[in-house]
C-alpha positions in Angstrom: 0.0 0.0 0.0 1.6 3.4 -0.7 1.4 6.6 0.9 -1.5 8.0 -1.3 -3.7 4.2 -0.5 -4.1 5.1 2.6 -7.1 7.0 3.8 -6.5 10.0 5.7 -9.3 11.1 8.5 -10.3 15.0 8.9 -12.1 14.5 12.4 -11.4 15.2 15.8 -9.3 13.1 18.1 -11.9 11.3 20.1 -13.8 10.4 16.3 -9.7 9.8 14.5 -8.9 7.3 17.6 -11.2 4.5 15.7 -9.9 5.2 12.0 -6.6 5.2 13.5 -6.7 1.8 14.6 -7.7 1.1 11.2 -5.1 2.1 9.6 -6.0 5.0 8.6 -3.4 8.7 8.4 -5.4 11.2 11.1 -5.6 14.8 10.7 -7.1 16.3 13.9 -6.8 20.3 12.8 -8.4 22.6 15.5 -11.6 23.6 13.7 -10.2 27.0 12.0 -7.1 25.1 10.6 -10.2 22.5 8.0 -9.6 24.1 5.0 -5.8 23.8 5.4 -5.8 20.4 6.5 -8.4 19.1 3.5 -6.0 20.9 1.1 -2.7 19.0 2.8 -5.0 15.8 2.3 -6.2 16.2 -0.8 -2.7 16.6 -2.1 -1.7 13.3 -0.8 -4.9 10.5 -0.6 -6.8 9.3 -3.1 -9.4 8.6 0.1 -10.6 11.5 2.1 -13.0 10.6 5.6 -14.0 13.9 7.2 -16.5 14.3 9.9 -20.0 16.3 9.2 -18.9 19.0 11.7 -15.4 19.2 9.8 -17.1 19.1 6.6 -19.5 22.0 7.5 -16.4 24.2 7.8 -14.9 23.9 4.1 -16.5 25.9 1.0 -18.9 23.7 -1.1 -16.4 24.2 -3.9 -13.3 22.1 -2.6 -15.2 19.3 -1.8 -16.3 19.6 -5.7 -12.9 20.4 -6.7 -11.6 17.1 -5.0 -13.9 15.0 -6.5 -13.4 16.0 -9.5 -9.6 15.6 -9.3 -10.7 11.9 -8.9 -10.3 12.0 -4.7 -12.8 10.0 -3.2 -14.3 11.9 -0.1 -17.0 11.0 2.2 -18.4 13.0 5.4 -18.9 10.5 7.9 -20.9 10.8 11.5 -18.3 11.7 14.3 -18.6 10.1 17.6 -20.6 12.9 19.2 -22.4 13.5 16.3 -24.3 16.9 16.6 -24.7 17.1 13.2 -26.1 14.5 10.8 -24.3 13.5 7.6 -26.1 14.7 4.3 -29.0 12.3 3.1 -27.2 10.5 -0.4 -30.9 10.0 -1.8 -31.9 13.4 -1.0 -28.9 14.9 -2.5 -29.4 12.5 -5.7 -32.9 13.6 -6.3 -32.2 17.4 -6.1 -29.5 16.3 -8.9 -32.1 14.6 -10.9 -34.5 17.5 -10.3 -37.1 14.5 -8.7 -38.9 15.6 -5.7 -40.7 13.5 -3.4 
């Protein structure tokens, strides 16, 4: 596995403590210091974790700009979740322009 297999975390220490013993590269950035740390990731993963409070501190347009860039990234729940991760199917239907 090289450096850029292994999935790096954006979370904070008590969620990265899991993913760690995973395997898994942990960047615990106090909450200001998000868009730095996705940008440090970003350059080296191909696999991007961040936690929805994490998330909810990055502009709209990097997480786009990463997935475009073929960097897989996915907002996962953190341990004292206070803010739920985004609804796939919701987000798919707006795409399609289907509303329930």
């Amino acid at each position: 596995m090289t450096e850029s297999d292994t999935p790096i975390l954006i979370g904070d220490e008590l969620s990265a403590a899991g993913y760690r013993l995973a395997g898994a590269r942990v960047l615990s950035p106090p909450i200001e210091g998000v868009p730095a740390a996705f940008e440090e990731a970003r350059r080296g993963a191909r696999f991007i974790l961040i936690t929805t409070e994490y998330a909810a501190r990055l502009p709209r347009e990097a997480l786009h700009d990463a997935r475009r860039a073929g960097v897989f990234v996915a907002i996962v729940p953190a341990v004292r979740a206070a803010v739920a991760p985004p609804d796939p199917g919701a987000a798919l239907r707006r795409e399609l322009g289907v509303q329930e």
